[in-house]
N, CA and C of each residue as an Amber inpcrd file, in Angstrom:
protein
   501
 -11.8680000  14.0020000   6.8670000 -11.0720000  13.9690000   8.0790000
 -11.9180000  13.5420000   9.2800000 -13.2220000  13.5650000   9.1300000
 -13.9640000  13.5070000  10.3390000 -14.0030000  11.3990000  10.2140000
 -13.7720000  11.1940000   8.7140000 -13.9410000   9.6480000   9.2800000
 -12.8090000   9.1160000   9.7390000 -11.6040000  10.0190000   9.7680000
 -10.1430000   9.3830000  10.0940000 -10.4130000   9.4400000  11.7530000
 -10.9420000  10.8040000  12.3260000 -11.3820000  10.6790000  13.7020000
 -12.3290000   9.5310000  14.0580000 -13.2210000   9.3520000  13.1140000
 -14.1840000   8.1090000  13.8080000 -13.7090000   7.0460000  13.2280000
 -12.5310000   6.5340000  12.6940000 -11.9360000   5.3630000  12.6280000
 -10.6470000   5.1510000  13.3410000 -10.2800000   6.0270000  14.2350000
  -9.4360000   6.1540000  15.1170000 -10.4000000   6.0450000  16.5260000
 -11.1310000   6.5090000  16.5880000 -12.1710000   5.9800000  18.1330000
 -12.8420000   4.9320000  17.7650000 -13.5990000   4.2780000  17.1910000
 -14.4960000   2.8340000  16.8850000 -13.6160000   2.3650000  15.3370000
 -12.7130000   1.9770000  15.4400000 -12.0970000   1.2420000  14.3300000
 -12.6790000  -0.0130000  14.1360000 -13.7270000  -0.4180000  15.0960000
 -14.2310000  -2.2600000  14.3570000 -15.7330000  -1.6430000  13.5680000
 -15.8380000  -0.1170000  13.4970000 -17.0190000   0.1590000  12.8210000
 -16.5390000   0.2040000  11.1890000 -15.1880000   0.5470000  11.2560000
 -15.1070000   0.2370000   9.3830000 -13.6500000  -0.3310000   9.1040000
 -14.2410000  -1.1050000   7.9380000 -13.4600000  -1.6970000   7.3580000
 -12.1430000  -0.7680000   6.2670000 -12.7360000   0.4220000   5.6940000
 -11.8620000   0.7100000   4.8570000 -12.5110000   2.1950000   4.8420000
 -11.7390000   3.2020000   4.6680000 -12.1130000   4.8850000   4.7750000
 -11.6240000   5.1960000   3.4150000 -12.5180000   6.0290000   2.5940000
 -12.5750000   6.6080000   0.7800000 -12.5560000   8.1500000   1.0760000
 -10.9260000   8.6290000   0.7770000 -11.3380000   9.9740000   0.8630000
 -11.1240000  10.9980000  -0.4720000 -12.1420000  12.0060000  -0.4470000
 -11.9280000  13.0530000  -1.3910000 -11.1530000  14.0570000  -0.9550000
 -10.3070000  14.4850000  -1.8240000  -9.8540000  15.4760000  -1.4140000
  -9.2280000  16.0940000  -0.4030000  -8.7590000  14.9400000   0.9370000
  -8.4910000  15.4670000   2.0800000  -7.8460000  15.8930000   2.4440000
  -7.3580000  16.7760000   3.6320000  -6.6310000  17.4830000   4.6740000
  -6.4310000  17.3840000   5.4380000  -4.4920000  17.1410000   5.7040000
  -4.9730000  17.5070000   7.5390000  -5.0260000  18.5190000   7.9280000
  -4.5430000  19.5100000   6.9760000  -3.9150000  20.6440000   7.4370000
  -4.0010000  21.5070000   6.2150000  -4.5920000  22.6580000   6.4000000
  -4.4700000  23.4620000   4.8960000  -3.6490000  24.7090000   4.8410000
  -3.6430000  24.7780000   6.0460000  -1.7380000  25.7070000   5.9080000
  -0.2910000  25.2750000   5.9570000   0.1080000  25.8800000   5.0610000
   1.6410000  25.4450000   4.9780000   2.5810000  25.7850000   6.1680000
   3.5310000  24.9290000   6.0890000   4.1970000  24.9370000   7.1480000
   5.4790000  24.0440000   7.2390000   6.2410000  24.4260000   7.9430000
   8.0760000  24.0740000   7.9160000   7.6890000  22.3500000   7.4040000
   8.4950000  22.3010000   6.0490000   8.5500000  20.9510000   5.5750000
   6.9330000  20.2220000   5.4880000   6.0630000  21.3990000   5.3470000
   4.5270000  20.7090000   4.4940000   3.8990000  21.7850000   4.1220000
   3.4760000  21.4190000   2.5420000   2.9630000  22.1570000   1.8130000
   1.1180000  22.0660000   1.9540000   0.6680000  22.3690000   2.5560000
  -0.9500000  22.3750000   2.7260000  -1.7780000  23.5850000   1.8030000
  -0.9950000  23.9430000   1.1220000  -1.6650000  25.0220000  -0.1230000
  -1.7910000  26.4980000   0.6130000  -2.1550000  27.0920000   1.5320000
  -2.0540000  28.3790000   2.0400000  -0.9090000  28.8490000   2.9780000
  -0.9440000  30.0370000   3.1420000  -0.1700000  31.1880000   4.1290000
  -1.7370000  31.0520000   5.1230000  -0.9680000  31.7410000   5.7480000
  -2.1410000  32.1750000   7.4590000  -3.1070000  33.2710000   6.8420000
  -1.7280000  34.6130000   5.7240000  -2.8850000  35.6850000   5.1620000
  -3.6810000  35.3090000   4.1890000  -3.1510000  34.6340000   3.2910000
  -4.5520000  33.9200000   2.6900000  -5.5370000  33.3070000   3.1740000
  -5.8220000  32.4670000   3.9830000  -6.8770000  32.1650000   4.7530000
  -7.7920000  33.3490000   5.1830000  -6.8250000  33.8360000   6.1590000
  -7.1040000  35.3260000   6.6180000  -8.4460000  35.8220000   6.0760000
  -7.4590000  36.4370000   4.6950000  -8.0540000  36.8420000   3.5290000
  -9.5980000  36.1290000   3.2450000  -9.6300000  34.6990000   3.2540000
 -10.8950000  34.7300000   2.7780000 -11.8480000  34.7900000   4.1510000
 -11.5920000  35.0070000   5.3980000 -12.7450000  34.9180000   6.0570000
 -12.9350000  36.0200000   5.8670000 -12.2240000  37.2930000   5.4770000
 -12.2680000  38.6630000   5.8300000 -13.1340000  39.0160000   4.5020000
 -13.4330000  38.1620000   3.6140000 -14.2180000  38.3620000   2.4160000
 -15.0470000  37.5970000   2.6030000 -15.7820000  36.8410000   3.6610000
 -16.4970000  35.9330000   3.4260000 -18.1290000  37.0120000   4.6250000
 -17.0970000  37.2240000   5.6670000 -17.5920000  38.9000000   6.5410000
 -18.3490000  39.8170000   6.1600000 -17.4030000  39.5320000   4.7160000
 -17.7120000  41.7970000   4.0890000 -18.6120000  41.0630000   3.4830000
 -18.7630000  40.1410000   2.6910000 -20.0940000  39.9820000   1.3930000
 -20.0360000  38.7090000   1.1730000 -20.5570000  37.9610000   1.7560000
 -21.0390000  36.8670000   1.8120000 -21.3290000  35.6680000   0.3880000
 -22.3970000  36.5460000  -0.0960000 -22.6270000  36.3000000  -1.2300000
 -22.0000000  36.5850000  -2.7220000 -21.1160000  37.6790000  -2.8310000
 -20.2470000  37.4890000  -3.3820000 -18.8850000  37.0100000  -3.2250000
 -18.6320000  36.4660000  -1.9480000 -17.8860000  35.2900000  -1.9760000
 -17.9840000  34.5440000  -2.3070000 -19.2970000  33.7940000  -2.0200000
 -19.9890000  32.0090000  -2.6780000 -19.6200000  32.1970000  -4.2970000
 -19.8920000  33.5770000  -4.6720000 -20.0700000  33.8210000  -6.3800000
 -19.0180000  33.5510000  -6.8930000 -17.7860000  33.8670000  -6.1620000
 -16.5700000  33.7120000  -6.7060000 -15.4940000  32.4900000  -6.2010000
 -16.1470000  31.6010000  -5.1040000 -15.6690000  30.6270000  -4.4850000
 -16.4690000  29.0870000  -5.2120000 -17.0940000  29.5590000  -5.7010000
 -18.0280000  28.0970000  -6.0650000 -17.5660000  27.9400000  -7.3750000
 -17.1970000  28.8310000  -8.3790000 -16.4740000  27.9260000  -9.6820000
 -14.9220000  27.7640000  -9.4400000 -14.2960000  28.2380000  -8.3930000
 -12.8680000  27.6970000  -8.0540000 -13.0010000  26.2760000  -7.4630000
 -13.7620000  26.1310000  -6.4430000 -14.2820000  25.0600000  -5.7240000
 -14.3900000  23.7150000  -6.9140000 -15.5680000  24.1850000  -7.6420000
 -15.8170000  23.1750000  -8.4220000 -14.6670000  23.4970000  -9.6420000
 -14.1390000  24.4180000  -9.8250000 -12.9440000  24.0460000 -11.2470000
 -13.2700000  23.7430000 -12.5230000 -14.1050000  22.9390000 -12.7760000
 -13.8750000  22.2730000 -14.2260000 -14.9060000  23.5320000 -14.6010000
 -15.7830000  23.8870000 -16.1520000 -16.2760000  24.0260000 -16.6780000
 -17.4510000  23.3040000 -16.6280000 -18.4250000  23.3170000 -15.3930000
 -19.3420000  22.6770000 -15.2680000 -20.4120000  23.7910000 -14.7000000
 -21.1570000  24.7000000 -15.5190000 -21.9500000  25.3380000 -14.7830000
 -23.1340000  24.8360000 -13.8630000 -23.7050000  23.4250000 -13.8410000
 -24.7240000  22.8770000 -13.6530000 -24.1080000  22.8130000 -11.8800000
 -22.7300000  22.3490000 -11.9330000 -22.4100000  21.6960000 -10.7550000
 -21.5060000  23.4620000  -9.5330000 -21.3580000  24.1500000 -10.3200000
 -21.1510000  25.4400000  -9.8540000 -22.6360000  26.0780000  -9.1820000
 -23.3540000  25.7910000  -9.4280000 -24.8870000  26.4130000  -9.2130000
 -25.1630000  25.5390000  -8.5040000 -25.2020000  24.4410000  -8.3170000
 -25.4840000  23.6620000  -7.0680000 -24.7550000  23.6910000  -6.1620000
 -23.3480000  23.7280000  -6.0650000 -22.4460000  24.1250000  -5.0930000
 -22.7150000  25.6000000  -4.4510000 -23.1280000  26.4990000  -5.3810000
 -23.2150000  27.6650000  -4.9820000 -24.9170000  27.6410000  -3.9820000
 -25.4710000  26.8960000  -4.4770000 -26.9800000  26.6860000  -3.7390000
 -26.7250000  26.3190000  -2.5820000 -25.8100000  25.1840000  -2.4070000
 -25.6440000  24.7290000  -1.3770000 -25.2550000  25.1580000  -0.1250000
 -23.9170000  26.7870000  -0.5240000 -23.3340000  27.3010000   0.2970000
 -24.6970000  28.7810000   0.4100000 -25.0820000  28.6470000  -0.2040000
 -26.6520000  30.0390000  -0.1390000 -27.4260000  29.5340000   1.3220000
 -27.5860000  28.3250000   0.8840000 -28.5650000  27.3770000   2.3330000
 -28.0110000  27.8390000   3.4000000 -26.8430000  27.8630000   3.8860000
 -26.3390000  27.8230000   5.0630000 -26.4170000  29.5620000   5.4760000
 -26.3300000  29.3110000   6.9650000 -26.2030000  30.6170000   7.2860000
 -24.6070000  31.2500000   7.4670000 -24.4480000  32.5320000   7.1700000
 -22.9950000  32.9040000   6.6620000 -22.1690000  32.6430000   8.0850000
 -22.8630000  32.7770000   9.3860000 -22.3620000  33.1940000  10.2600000
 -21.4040000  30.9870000  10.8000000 -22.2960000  30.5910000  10.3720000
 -21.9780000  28.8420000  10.4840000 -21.0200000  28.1850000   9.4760000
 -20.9270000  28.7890000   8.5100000 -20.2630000  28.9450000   7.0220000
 -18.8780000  29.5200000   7.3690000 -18.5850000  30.5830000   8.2240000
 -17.4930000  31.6100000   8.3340000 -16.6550000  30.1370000  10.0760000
 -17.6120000  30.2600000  10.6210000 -17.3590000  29.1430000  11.7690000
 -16.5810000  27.6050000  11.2510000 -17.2400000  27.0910000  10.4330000
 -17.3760000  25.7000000   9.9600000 -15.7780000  25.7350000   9.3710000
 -15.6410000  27.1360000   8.2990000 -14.6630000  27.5570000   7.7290000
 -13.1430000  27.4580000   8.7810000 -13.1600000  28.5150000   9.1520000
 -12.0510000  29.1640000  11.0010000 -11.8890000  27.2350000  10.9200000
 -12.8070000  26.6060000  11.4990000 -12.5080000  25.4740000  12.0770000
 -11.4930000  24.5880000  11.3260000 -12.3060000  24.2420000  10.0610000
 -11.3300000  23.2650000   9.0060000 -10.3840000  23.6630000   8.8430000
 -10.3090000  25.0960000   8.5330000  -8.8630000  25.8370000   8.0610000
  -7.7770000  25.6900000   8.8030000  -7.7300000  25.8120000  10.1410000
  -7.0230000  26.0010000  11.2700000  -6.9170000  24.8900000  11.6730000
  -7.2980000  23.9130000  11.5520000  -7.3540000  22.4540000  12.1420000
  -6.0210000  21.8790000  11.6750000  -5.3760000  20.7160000  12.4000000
  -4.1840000  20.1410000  11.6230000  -3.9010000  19.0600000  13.0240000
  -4.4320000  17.9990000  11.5520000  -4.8980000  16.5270000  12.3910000
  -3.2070000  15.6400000  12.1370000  -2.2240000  16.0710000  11.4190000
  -1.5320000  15.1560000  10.9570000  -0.3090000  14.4500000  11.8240000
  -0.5090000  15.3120000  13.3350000   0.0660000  14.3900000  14.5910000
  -0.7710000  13.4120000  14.5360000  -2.0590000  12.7780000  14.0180000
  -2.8730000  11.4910000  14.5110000  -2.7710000  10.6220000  13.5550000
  -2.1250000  10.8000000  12.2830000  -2.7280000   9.9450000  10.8660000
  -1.7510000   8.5730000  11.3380000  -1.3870000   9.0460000  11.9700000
  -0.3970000   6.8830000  11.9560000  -1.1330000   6.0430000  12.6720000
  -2.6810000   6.9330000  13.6980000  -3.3990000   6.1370000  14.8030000
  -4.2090000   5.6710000  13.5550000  -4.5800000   5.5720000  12.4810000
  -5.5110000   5.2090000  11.7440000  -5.2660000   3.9830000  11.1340000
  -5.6440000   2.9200000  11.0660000  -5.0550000   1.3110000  10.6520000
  -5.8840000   0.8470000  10.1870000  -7.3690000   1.0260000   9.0650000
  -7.9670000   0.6440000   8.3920000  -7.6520000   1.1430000   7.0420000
  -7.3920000   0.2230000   6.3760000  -6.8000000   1.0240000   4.7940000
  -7.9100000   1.9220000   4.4000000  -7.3400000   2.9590000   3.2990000
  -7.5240000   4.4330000   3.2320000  -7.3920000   3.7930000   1.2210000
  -8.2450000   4.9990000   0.5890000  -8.0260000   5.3300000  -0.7970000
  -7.5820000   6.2860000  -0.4740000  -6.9800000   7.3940000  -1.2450000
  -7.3130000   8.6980000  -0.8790000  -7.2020000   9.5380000  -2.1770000
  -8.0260000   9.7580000  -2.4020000  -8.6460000  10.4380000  -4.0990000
  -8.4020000  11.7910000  -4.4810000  -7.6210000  12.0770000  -5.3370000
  -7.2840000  13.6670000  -5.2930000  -7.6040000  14.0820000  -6.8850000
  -7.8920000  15.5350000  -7.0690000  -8.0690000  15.9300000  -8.7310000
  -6.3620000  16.2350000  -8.8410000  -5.9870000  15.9760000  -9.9290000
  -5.0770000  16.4370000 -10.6520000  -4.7680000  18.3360000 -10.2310000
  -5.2130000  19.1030000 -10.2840000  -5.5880000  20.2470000  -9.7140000
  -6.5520000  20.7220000  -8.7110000  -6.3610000  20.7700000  -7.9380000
  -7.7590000  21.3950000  -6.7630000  -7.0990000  22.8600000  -6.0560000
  -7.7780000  23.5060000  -6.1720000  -7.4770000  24.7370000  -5.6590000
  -7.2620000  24.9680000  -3.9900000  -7.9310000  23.7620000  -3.0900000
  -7.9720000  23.8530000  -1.6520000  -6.7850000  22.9360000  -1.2440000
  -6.6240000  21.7230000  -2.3330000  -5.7120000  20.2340000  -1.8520000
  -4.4700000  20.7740000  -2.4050000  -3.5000000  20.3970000  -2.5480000
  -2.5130000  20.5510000  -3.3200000  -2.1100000  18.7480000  -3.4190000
  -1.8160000  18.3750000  -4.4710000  -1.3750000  16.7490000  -5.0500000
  -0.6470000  16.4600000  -3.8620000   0.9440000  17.2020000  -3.6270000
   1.4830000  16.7530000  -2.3530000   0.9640000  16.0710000  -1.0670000
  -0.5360000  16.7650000  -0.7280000  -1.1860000  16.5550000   0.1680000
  -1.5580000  14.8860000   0.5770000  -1.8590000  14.2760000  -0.8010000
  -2.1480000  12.8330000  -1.0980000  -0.8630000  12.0620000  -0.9380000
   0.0110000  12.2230000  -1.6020000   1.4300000  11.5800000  -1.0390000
   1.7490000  12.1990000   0.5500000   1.5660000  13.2550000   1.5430000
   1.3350000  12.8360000   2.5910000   1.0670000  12.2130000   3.1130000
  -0.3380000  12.3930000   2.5340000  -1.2180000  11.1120000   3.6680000
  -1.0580000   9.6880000   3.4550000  -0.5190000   9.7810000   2.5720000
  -0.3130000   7.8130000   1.7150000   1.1000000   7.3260000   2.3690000
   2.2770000   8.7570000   2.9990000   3.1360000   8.2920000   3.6330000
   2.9820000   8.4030000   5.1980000   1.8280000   9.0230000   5.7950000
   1.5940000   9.1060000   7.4190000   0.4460000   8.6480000   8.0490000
  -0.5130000   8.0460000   6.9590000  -1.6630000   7.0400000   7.5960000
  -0.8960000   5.7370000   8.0250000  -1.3200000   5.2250000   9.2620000
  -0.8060000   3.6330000   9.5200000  -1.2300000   2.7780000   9.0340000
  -2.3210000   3.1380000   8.4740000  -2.7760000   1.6500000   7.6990000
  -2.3050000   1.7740000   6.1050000  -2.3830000   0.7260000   5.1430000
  -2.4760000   0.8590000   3.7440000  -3.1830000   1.8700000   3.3060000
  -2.4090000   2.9410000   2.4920000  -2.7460000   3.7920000   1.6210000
  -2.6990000   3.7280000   0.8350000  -3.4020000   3.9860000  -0.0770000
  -3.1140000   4.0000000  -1.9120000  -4.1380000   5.1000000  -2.4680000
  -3.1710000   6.0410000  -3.3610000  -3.6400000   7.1610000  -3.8460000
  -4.3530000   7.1630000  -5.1100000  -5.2350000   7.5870000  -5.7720000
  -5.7980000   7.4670000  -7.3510000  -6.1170000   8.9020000  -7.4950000
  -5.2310000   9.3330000  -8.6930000  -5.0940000  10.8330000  -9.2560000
  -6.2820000  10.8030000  -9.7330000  -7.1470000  11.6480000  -9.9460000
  -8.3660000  12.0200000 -10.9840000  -7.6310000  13.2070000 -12.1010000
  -7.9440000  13.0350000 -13.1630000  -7.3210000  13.7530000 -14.3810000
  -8.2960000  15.1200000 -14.3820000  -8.5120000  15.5480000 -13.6290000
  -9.7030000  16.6810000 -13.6460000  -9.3500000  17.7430000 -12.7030000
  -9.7730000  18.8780000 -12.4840000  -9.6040000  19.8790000 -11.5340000
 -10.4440000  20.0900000 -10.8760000 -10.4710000  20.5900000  -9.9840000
 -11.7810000  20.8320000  -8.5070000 -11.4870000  20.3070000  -7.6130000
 -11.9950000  20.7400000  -6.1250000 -12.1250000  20.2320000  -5.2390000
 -13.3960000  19.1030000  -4.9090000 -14.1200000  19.2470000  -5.8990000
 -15.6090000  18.2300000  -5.6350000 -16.0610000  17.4670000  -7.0750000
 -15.0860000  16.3760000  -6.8380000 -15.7660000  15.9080000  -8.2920000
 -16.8840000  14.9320000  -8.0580000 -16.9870000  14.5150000  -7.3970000
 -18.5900000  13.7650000  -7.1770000 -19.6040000  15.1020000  -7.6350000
 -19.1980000  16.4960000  -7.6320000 -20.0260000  17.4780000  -8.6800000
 -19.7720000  17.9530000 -10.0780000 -18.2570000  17.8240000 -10.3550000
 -17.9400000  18.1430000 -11.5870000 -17.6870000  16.9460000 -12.6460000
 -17.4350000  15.7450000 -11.6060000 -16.7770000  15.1720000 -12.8750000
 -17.2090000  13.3160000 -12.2890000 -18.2910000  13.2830000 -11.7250000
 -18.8740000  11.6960000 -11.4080000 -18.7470000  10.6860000 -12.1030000
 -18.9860000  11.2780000 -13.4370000 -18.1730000   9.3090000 -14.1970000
 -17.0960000   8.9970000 -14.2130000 -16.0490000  10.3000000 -13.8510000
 -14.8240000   9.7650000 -13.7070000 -14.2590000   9.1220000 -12.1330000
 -15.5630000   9.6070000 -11.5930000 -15.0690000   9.3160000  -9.7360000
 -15.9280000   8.1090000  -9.4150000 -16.9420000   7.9210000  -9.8340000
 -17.8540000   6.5080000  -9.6670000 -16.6270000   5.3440000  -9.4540000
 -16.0580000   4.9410000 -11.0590000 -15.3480000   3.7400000 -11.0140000
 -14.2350000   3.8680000  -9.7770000 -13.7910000   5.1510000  -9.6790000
 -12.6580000   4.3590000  -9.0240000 -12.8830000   4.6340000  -7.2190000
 -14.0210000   4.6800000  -6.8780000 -15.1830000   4.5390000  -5.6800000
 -15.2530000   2.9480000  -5.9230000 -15.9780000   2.8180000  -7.2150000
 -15.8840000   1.2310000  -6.9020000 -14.6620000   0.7010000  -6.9780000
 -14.0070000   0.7670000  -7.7130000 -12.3790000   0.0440000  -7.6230000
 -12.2950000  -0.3990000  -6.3220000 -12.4100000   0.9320000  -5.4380000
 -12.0290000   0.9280000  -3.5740000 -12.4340000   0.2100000  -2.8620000
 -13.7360000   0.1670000  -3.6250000 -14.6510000  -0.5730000  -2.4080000
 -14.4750000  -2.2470000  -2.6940000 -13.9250000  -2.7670000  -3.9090000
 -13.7330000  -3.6280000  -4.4230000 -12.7170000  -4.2200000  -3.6720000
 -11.5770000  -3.6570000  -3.2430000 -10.5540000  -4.1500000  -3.3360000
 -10.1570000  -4.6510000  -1.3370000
């Protein structure tokens, strides 16, 4: 979402925006499905507060989804690095955010790449955005689950990265 903002302010800086997994919005709401309630969200900052680290423990193989312990442990490393208090912030922010009054200012064609299952995206989310970006959209399902397959599942996300960039 942050390149839909910087291709909406300097649009002669790119030619074409590749997204994983994106959002405008991850709460649901009258006539859009963004995958949460307000108390679920809620819910996870209020667990993210109490124990930090057993949040990451139990957020990093939902995150990543597939049966990939290699890529669960790096995800989980990744969210260890950070400090909880920037993590819980970073969180509030994305969660609560809801960019999808702007997606028609965007006029550089868009991929927009979704898993078959992701626990944060919901599929709907991709036919959103493929019907409220202004520029050419075109969606490519990944047959896999997770929110991060450039960690769980890269040979299946490589080609169709290049497909995008191809086209």
């Amino acid at each position: 979402m942050i390149g839909i903002l910087a291709s909406i302010r300097r649009p002669e800086l790119f030619t074409k925006l590749i997204m994983i997994g994106a959002s405008p919005r991850f709460l649901n709401d009258k006539d859009y499905h963004g995958g949460f309630e307000q108390e679920e969200i809620e819910s996870v900052f209020v667990a993210m507060e109490a124990n930090y680290e057993a949040w990451v423990k139990g957020f990093a193989p939902l995150a990543v989804g597939a049966d990939v312990p290699a890529a669960v442990r790096e995800f989980s490393r990744t969210l260890f690095n950070m400090r909880p208090d920037i993590t819980l912030f970073v969180s509030r922010t994305v969660f609560n955010s809801d960019l999808r009054g702007i997606l028609g200012l965007v006029k550089v064609p868009c991929c927009v790449i979704q898993t078959s299952k992701d626990v944060s995206v919901p599929a709907s989310v991709a036919k959103y955005l493929k019907n409220h970006l202004g520029g050419k959209a075109t969606v490519e399902m990944l047959r896999t689950e997770g929110h991060l397959p450039h960690l769980s599942a890269p040979a299946m996300l490589a080609p169709v990265i290049r497909r995008a960039l191809s086209r």
